[in-house]
C-alpha positions in Angstrom: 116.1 75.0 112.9 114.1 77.1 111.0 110.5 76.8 110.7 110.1 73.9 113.2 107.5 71.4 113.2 107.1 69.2 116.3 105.3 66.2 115.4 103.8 63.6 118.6 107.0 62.2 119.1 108.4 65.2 120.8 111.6 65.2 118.0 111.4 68.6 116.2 112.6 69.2 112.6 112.6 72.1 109.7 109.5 72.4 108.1 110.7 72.2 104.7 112.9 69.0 105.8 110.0 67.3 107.1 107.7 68.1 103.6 110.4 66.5 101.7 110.2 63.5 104.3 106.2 63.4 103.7 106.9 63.5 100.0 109.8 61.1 99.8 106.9 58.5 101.9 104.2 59.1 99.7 105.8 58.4 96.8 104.8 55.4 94.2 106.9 52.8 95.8 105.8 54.0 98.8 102.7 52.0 100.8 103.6 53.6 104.6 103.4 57.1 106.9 106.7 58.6 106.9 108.6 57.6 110.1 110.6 60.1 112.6 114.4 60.1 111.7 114.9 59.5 114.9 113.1 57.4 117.1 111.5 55.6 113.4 107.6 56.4 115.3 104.9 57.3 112.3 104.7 60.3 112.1 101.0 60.0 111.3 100.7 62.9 109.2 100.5 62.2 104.9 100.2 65.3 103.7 102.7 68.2 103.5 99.7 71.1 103.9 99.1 69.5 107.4 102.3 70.8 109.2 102.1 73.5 111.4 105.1 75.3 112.4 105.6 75.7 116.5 105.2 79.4 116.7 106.5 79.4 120.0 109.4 77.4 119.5 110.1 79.2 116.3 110.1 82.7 118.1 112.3 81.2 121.2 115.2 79.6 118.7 115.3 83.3 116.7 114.7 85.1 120.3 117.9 83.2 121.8 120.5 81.8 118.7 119.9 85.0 116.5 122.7 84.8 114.2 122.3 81.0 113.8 118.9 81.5 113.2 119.5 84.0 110.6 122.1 81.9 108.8 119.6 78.8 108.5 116.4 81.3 106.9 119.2 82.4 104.5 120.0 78.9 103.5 116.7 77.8 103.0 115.0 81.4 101.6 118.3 81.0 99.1 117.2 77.4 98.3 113.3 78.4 97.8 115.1 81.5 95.3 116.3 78.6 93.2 112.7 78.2 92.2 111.5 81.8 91.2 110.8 82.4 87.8 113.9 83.8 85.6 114.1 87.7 86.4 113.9 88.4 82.6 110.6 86.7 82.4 108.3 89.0 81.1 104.8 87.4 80.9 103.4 84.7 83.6 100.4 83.7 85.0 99.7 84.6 88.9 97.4 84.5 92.0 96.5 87.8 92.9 95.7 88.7 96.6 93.1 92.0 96.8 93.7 93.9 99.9 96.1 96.8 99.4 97.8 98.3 96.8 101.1 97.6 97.4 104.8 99.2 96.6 108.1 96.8 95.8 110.0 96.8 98.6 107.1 97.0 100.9 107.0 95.0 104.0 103.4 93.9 105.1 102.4 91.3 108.2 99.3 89.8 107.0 96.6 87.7 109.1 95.4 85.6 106.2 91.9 83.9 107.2 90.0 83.6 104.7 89.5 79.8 102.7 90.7 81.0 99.5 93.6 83.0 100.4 94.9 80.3 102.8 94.7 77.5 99.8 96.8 80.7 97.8 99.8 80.8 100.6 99.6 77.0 101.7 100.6 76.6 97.8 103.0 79.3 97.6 105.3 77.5 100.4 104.8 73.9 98.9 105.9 74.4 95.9 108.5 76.4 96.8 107.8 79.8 95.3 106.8 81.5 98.0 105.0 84.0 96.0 101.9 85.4 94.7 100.5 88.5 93.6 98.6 91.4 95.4 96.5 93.8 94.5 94.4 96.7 95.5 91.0 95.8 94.3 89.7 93.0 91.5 89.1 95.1 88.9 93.1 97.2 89.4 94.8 97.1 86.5 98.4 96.8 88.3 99.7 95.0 91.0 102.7 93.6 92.6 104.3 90.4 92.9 105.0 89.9 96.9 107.5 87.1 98.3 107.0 85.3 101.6 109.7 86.1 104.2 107.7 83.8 106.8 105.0 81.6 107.4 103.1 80.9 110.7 100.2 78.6 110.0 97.4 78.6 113.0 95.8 76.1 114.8 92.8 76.7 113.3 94.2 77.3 109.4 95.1 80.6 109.4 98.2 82.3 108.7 100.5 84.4 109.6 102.9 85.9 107.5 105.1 88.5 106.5 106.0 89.6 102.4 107.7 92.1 100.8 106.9 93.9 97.5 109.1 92.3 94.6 108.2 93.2 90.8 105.1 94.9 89.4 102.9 94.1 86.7 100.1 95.2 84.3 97.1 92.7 84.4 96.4 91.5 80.7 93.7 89.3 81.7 92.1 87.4 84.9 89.6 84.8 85.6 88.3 82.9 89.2 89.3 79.2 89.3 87.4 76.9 91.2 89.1 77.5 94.5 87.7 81.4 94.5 90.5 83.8 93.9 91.7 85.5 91.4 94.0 84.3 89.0 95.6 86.7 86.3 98.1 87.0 83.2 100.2 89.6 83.9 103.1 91.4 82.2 106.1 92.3 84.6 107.1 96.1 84.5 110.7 97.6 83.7 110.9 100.6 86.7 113.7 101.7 84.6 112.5 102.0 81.3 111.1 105.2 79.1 112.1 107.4 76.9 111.9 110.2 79.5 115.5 109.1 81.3 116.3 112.6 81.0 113.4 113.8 83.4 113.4 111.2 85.4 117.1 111.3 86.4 116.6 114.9 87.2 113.6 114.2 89.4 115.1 111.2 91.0 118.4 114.1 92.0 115.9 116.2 94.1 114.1 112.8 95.7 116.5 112.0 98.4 116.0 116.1 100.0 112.1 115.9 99.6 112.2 112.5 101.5 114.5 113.8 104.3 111.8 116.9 104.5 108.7 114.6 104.6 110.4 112.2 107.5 111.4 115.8 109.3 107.3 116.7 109.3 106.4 113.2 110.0 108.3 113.2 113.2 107.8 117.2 114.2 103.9 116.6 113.7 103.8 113.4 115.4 102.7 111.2 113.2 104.5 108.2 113.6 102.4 105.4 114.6 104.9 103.4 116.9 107.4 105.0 118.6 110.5 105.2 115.8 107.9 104.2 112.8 110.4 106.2 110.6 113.6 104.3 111.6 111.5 100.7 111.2 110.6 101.7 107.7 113.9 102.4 106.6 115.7 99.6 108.0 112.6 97.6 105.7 113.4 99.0 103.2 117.2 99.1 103.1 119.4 101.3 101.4 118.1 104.3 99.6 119.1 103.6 95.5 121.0 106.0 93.8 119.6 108.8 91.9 120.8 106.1 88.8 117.8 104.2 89.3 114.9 106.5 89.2 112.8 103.7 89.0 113.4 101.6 92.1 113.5 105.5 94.2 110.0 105.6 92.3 108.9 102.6 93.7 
């Protein structure tokens, strides 16, 4: 299971499983609740935005079957992939989250409380996306597009989530819909593009040593936050890229 939902029953299921229950039931044809595969009680919830994922049970089943666990977020974050936009797109329209400024690759837990940003993520998971994007104030003229990893709604509508830094983009123009947050055309970024490869090959060849030096002063001066900060950041982030890609060590 990934995700689980336990509904009055007792019988627990996927989230994304039961949303495509809910939406199977509340199709045209369709005049009844959706019904537990199992035991066939109603289920007596209509609308996909009213699950809430067992936070408890989600933690035990990734504390105790971790690789099975693993295997089934990779199915479904591969099946929620299938509905990202086109990596060559190069113009779209997105919500934009204002908080931080934020890098690609960046990993970031968020508490997400307030009304407007909670409508923003609720609709990121049902449709699939799982993404929106952030920013560090309204008026910023860049920003980032951020994916869900996972989602944690609250008892009392909040969530909790986790999203990592995907592509960035140049804000064209923006406007507030009704629902309160901001909603911008943006234009998506190439990191690897410029007429200055030259320099910036160069400059990406001396990266690696003056990131090994900044860890090295990090740790010596005792800055790390948690106790091996520096070694959770890294595995975050994965692999360093080669010096090839100046604009993904940029980012």
């Amino acid at each position: 299971l990934f995700e689980p939902c336990v509904p009055p029953c007792g019988h627990p299921f996927c989230k994304s499983c039961l949303r495509s229950l809910l939406e199977h039931s509340s199709g045209p044809q369709q005049r009844c609740s959706g019904k537990c595969p199992v035991c066939r009680r109603v289920l007596h919830v209509t609308r996909a935005d009213d699950l809430v994922v067992c936070r408890q049970l989600d933690l035990l089943l990734a504390k105790s079957f971790p690789e099975e666990y693993a295997q089934r977020r990779d199915v479904q974050m591969s099946f929620d992939e299938q509905s990202l936009p086109n990596s060559d797109l190069v113009f779209d329209k997105l919500p934009v989250f204002i908080l931080d400024s934020t890098l690609p690759r960046q990993h970031l837990h968020l508490n997400v409380f307030e009304p407007r940003y909670t409508t923003m993520v609720r609709r990121a998971l049902e449709c699939g996306s799982r993404r929106f994007g952030m920013a560090g104030a309204a008026y910023a003229s860049h920003g980032v597009v951020v994916r869900i990893l996972s989602a944690a709604e609250q008892w009392d509508g909040r969530f909790h989530i986790e999203v990592v830094g995907d592509r960035p983009f140049k804000i064209l123009s923006s406007s507030y819909p009704p629902e309160g947050f901001l909603e911008a055309e943006v234009e998506y970024l190439d990191l690897e593009a410029g007429d200055d490869a030259g320099d910036a090959a160069l400059a990406a060849a001396d990266l690696p040593a003056l990131v090994d030096k900044w860890e090295a002063s990090v740790r010596d001066g005792g800055w790390q936050r948690l106790p091996n900060h520096l070694t959770l950041v890294r595995e975050q982030l994965g692999p360093m890229p080669t010096s090839d890609q100046p604009g993904a060590l940029a980012a």
